[in-house]
N, C-alpha and C positions, 0 to 999 in steps of 0.2 A: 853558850853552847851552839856550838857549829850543826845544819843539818843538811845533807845534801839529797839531792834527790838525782837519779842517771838514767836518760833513755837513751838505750843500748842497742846497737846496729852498727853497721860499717860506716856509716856516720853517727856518733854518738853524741848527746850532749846532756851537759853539766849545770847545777845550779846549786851554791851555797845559801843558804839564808841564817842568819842570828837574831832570832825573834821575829818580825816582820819585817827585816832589812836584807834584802840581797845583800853579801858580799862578793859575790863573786860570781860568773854565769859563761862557758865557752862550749863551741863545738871541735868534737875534730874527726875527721875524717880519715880511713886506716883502708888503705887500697893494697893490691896484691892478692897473690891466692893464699887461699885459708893461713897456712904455717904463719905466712910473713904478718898475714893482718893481723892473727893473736897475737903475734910476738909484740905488735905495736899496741896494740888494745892495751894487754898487759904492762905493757911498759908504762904505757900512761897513766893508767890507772895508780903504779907504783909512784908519780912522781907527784900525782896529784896529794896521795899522803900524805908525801914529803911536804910538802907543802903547805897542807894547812890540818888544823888540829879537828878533826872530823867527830862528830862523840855519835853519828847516828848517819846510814844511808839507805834509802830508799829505792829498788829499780826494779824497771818494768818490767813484767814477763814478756819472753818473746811471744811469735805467733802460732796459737794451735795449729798443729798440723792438720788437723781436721777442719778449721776455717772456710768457709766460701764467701764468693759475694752474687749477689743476686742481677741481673743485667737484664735489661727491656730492648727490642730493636725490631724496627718494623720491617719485615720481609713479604716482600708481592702483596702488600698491602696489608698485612697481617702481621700482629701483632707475635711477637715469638720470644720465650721466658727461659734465658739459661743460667743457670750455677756453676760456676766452676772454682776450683781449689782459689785461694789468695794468693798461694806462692808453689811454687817446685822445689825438688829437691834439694836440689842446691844453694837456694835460697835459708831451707831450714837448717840446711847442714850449717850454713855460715850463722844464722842467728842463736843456734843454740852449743855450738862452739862456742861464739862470744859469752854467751849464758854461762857458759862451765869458767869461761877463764875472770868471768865475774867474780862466783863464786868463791875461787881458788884464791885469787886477788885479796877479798872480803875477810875472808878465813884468816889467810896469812897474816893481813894488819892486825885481825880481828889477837891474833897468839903475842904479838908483839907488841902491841897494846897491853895485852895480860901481865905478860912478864915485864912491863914498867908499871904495872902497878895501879894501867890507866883500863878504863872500861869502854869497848866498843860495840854497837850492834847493828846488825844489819836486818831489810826485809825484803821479800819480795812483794810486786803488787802488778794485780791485773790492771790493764791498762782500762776496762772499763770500772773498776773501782774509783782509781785516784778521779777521771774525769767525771765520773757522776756525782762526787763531793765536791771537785776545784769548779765545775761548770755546771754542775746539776742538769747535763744530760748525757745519755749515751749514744744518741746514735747523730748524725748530719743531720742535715734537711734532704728530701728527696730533691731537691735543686742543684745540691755540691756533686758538681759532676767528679772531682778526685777530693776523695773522702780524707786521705792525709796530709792533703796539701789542706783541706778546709780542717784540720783540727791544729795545723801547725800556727794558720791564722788564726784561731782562734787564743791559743796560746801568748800570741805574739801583742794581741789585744788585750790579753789579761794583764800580761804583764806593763803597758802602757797605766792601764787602768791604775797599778800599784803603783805606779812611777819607778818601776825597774827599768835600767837602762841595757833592756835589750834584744838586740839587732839579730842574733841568730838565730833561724827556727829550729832546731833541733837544742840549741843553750836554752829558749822558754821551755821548752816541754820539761827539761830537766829542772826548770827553775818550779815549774808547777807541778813537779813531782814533790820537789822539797817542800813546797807548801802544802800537798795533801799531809805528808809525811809530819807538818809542824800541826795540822787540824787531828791527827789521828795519835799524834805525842798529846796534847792538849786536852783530848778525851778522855785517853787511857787514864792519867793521873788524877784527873776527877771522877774517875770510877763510871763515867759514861758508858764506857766500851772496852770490852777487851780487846787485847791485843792480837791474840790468836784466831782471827776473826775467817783468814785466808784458806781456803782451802789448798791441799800440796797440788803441784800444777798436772803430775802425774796420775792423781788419784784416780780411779776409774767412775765412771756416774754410775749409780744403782739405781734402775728402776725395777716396778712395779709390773708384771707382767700376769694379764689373766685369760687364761683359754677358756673359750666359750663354747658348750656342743648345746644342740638343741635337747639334749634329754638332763 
């Protein structure tokens, strides 16, 4: 049984695994404005099917739009602490574009698959889920000064460690997607864990709110 795992962006990469073995692991990169790059995302996606016999895929969620990152910088001698968004507009427009043409993608194999009688499933997964199982941790060190370029290496390590042979950082990420994806097939079956474990990426947080007067 074939299991892929896909981290998804305008450079995208792929990773097959059958049990503990890579077969297969590339990136590719889809440039142009938005139309042109789906149409290439899509297209790939479509031939990657073709391709090989997939019985399960795993891909990452893109990035909240609510996201920040935290940044330190010494000004007139003073220490000075700002947050600002991860990404702009445009930025989310183009990742969760690709997120839709994922999905569409997934579906479509997913019916075609049906009507030959074969079975396919797809999931999504937060990007700090799979990495707190394939790495057992979430966040850098406060040292990695660009935090994606230190998880690309990171990846890129793991996959050494397994003796997969491979060379692209955005093809590890997907390769160690497929391997959470083969830790979390592995569980489910032995009744470890469910499956349904994910929250929807939309759902809204609910908290707790208490007004306090002094009487």
């Amino acid at each position: 049984m074939i299991l892929a795992g896909l981290d998804t962006g305008t450079t995208s990469g792929l990773g097959l695994i059958r049990g503990d073995r890579l077969i297969h692991a590339e990136s590719r990169h889809f440039d142009g404005e938005d139309p042109e790059a789906f149409f290439k995302y899509s297209r790939w996606l479509d031939e990657v099917f073709q391709r090989f016999d997939i019985a399960e895929l795993a891909f990452e969620s893109p990035l909240r739009t609510n996201s920040t990152v935290k940044t330190e910088e010494i000004v007139d001698d003073e220490l000075v602490k700002t947050e600002r968004p991860i990404g702009n507009m445009r930025t989310f427009l183009r990742l969760y574009g690709i997120r839709g043409c994922t999905l569409l993608a997934l579906q479509r194999h997913k019916v075609r698959r049906a009507e030959a009688g074969s079975d396919f499933n797809f999931r999504e997964v937060n990007v700090r889920t799979w990495r707190s199982r394939v790495f057992g941790k979430i966040s850098p060190p406060d040292t990695a000064i660009n935090r994606s370029a230190w998880w690309k290496e990171q990846a890129l390590g793991r996959c050494k460690i397994l003796q997969w042979p491979v060379t692209q950082k955005d093809a590890a990420e997907g390769a160690m997607i497929a391997e959470w994806l083969r830790i979390a097939v592995k569980e489910e079956r032995l009744g470890i864990k469910e499956r349904n474990g994910e929250p929807d990426l939309f759902e809204p947080r609910q908290t707790e709110t208490r007004k306090e007067t002094p009487f």
